[in-house]
C-alpha positions in Angstrom: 59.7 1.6 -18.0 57.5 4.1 -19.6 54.5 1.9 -19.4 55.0 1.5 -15.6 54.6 4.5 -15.3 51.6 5.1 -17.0 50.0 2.2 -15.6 51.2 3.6 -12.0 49.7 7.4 -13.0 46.3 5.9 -14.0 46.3 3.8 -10.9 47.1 6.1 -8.8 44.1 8.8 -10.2 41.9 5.9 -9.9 42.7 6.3 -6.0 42.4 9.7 -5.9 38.9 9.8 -7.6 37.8 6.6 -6.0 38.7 8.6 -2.6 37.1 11.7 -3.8 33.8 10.4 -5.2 33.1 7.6 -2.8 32.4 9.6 -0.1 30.1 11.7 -2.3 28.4 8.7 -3.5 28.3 7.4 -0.1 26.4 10.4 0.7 23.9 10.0 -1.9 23.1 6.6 -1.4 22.4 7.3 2.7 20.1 10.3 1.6 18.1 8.1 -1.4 18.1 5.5 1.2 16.3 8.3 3.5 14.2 8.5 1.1 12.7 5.2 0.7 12.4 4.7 4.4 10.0 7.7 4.3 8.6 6.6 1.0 7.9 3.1 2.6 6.5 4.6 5.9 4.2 7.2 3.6 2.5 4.2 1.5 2.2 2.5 5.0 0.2 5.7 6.3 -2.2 5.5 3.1 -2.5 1.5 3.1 -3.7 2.3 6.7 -5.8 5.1 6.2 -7.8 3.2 2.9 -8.1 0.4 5.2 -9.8 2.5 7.8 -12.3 4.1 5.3 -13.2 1.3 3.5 -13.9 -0.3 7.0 -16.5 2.4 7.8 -18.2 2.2 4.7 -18.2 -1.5 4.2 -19.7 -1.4 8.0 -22.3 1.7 7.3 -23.6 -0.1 4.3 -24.3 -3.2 5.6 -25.9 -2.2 9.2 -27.9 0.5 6.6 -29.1 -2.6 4.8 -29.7 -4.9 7.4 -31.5 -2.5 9.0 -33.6 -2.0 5.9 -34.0 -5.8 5.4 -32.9 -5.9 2.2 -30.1 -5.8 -0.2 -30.4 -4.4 -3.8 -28.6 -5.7 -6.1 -26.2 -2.4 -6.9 -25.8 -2.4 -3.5 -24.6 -6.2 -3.4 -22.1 -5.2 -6.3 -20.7 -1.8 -4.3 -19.9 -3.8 -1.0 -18.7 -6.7 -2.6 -16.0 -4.3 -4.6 -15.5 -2.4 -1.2 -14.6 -5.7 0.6 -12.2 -6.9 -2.3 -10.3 -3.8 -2.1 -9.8 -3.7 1.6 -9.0 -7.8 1.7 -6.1 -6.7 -1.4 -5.1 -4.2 1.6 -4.8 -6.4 4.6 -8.2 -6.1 6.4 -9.2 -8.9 8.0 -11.1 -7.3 11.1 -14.5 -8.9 11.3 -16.3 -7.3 8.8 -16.3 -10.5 6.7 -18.7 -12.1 8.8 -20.7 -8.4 8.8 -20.8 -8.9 4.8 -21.5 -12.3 4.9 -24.7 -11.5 6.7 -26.0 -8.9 4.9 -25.2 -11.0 1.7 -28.1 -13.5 3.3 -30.8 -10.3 2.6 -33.4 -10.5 -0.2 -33.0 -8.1 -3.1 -36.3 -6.6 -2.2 -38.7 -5.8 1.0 -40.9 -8.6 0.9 -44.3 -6.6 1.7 -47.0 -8.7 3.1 
């Protein structure tokens, strides 16, 4: 009989704590779940803004260059490194075709 009744007491704080923490913890999880939806939207904002600047600068470099009719080859090395990067990040809006191009430059200004 005795052990009934312990068994029943602990079950019965296991309710009572069960139906006093859950709630708490139920709590907690919809805040840290808050969080991670504005986490994931904030990483989404910076993925798009890098994509945006390395687009302008992978674009400025190369019509600077094929403007210049040339390429050096530090140059070659910078572009190619800016183009990884934004290709890692998702761009894909016509600039390979830009780098492509000015890929085809000499390394000098030939000078007839």
């Amino acid at each position: 009989m005795e052990i009934n009744l312990v068994i029943a007491i602990i079950g019965l704080i296991g309710i009572i704590v069960t139906a006093v923490i859950g709630p708490v913890l139920l709590k907690k999880m919809e805040i840290q779940s808050k969080k991670t939806e504005e986490e994931i939207k904030t990483i989404e904002s910076i993925k798009i803004s890098q994509l945006v600047l390395l687009w302008s600068k992978i674009v400025s470099d190369c019509e600077k260059y094929i403007e210049k009719g040339y390429l050096p080859f530090y140059a070659r090395v910078y572009i190619k490194d800016l183009y990884e990067n934004y290709e890692i990040l998702g761009g894909n809006h016509g600039v390979k075709s830009l780098v492509e191009q000015t890929f085809k430059l000499p390394p000098k200004l030939n000078k007839e």
